[in-house]
PALO-756974 format. One record per residue (C-alpha): residue in three letters; y, x, z. Coordinates in steps of 0.1 Angstrom, whole numbers, padded with zeros to 4 digits, always signed. Layout:
<pts>
ALAYXZ;...
</pts>
This chain:
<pts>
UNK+1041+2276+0423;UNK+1038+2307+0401;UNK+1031+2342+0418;UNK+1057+2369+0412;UNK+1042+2399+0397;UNK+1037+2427+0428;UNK+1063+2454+0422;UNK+1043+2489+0412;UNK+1032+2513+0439;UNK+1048+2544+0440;UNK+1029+2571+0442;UNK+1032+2587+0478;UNK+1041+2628+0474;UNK+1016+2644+0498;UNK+1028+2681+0515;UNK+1009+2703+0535;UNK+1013+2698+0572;UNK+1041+2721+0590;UNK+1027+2751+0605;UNK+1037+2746+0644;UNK+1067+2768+0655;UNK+1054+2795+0681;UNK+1079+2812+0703;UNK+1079+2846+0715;UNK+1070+2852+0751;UNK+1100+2856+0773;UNK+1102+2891+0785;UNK+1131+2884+0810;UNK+1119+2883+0849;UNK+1117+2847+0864;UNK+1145+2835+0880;UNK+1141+2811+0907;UNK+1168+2782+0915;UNK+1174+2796+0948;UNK+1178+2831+0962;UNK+1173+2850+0998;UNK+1205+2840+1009;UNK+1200+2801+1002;UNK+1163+2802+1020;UNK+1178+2821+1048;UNK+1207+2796+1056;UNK+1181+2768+1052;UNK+1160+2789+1079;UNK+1186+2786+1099;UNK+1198+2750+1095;UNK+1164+2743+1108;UNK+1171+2762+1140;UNK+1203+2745+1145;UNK+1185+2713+1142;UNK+1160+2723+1164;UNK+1183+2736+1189;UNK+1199+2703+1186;UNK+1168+2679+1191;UNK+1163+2707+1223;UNK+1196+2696+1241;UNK+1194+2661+1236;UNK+1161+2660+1248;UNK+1152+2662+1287;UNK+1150+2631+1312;UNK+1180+2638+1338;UNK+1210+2625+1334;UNK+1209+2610+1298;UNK+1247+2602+1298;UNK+1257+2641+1302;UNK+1284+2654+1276;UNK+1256+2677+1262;UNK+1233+2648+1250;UNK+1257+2626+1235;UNK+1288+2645+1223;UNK+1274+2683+1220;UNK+1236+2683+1206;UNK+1243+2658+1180;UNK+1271+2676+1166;UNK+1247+2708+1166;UNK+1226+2682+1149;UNK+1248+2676+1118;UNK+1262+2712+1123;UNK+1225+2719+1112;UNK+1224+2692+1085;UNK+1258+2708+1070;UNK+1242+2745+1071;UNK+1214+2729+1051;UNK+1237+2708+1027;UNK+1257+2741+1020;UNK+1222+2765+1019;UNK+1211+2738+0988;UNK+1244+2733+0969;UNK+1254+2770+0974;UNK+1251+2794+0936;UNK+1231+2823+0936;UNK+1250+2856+0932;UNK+1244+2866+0898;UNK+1238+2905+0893;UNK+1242+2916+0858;
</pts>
């Protein structure tokens, strides 16, 4: 078995290295994902919660209407506050 002659190198083209791209500094204020509006309603899911936990909670008469109809629908009341507090837009102001 006869070796092939090795094809000829090409001569690889060497360039300077790419300067790195910098980016001016934003000048524009931060802006946040949620505003006062969405941390207040979340505030106040909490408190609905809260108040929720507070009415189901006690040791007299644990079959009331209060501890197992009313204070869990507070409860998910609360949880819906907070659902709508995350999901709700920011006002923009232009």
């Amino acid at each position: 078995m006869a070796q092939q002659p090795a094809k000829p190198v090409t001569p690889v083209k060497i360039t300077a290295p790419a300067k790195p791209v910098v980016k001016a500094p934003d000048t524009n204020s931060l802006h946040f994902i949620f505003d006062k509006g969405n941390y207040r309603l979340l505030i106040i899911s909490i408190a609905v919660v809260a108040f929720g936990f507070i009415l189901m909670s006690g040791n007299t008469d644990i079959y009331s209407t209060t501890k197992i109809v009313i204070a869990p629908l507070v409860v998910l009341g609360g949880f819906a506050i907070g659902f709508f507090a995350i999901f709700k837009k920011p006002s923009v102001n232009s």
